[in-house]
N, C-alpha and C positions, 0 to 999 in steps of 0.2 A: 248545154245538154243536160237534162235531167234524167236521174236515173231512179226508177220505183226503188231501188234498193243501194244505199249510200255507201254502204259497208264493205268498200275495193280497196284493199289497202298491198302493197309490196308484198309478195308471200315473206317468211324468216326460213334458217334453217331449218331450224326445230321445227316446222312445218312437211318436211319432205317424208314421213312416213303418213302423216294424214291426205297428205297430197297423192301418191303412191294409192294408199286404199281408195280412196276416193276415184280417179281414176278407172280400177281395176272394176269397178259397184256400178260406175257409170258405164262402161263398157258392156257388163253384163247385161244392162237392161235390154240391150236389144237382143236378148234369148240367144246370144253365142252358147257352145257348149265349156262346161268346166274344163274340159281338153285344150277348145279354143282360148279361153280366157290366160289359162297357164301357158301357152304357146307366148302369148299379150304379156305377160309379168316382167320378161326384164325392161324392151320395150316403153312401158307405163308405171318405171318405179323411176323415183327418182330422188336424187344424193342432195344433202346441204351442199354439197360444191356445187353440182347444177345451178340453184335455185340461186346463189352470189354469184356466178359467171357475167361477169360485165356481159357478154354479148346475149344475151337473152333476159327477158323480165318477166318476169312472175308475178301474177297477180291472183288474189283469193278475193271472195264474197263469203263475207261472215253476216249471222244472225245470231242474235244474243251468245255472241262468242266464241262460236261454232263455224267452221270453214263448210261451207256448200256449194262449194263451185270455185274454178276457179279455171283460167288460163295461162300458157307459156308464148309468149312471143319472141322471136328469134331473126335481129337484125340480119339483113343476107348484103350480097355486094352490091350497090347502085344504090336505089331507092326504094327497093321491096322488101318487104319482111315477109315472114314466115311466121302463120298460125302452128305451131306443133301442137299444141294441147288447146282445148276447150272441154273442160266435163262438169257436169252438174250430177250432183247427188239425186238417184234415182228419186226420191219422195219428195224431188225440187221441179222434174221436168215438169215442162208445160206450163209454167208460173211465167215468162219475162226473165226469168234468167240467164240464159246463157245469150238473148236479143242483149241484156243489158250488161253481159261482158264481152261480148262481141261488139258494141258500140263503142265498149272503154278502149279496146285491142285499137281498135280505128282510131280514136279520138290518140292515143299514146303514141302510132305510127304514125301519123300526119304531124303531131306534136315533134317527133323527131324526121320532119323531112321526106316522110315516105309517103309513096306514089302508089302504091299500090299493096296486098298481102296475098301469099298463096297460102291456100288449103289442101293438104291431103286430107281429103276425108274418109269417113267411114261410110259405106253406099247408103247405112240409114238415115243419115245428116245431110245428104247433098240439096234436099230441098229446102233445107233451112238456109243453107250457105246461097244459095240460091234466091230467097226472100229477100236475103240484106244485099244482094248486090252482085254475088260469084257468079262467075261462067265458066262453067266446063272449057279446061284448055288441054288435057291429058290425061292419064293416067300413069301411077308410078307404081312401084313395086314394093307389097309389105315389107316394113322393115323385122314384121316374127311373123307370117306362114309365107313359107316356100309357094312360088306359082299362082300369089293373090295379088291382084291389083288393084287399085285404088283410086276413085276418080283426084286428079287434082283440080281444083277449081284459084280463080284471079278476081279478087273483089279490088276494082280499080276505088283510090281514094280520092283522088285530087278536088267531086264535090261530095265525099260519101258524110262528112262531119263540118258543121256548121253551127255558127252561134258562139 
């Protein structure tokens, strides 16, 4: 698999406050309010123990040494994983980026056995998750605003990565 941008390496600690902004910038973009976004802040922060928790992998896209992107995958029971996090730095959408970390998240879960990944998305991302493969299979419940739901979407793997 080739990716336009080669620079996917394991997030570090020392990475969990850039991670964290990052996150909260990508979020914004889709015109939430600063109410909404602060509602979003503990939710979209996240700890040097996160980011070493055996059961989750953390992966960044850097550019001349700079993180712009980056996703959290989160082994679950059986063969499925869990997309928690995908965000790209707002002056990155629309480039190939988050296509070419969402193919890594795939290429890392089949790597480790897996059959499939869920997405809770954000309603303004479902068409993407949707391009690469997802099917609406529910909806779940924000984990920061009260009475928001979420679609959740199923990118089956077994032929999503090849080569």
């Amino acid at each position: 698999m080739s990716y336009r941008y080669r620079n996917i390496r394991p997030a570090k600690p020392c990475d969990a406050v850039t991670l964290s902004d990052l996150a909260l910038r990508s979020k914004a973009y889709w015109g939430y309010s600063t109410e909404f976004i602060e509602a979003c802040r503990d939710e979209l922060s996240y700890t040097p123990e996160q980011i070493t928790d055996k059961q989750s992998d953390f992966q960044v896209l850097e550019t001349s040494d700079v993180i712009i992107a980056f996703y959290k995958l989160d082994a679950q029971p059986g063969k499925n994983f869990e997309l928690e996090a995908l965000f790209v730095d707002p002056d990155w959408i629309g480039q190939g980026i988050g296509r070419d970390l969402l193919d890594h998240a795939k290429m890392m879960a089949v790597h480790k056995g897996g059959q499939s990944i869920t997405v809770q998305s954000d309603p303004n991302a479902v068409a993407f998750y949707q391009s690469a493969g997802g099917v609406i299979t529910g909806t779940e419940s924000s984990g920061s605003i009260p009475g928001r739901t979420l679609p959740l979407l199923t990118i089956p793997l077994k032929s999503a990565v090849t080569g």
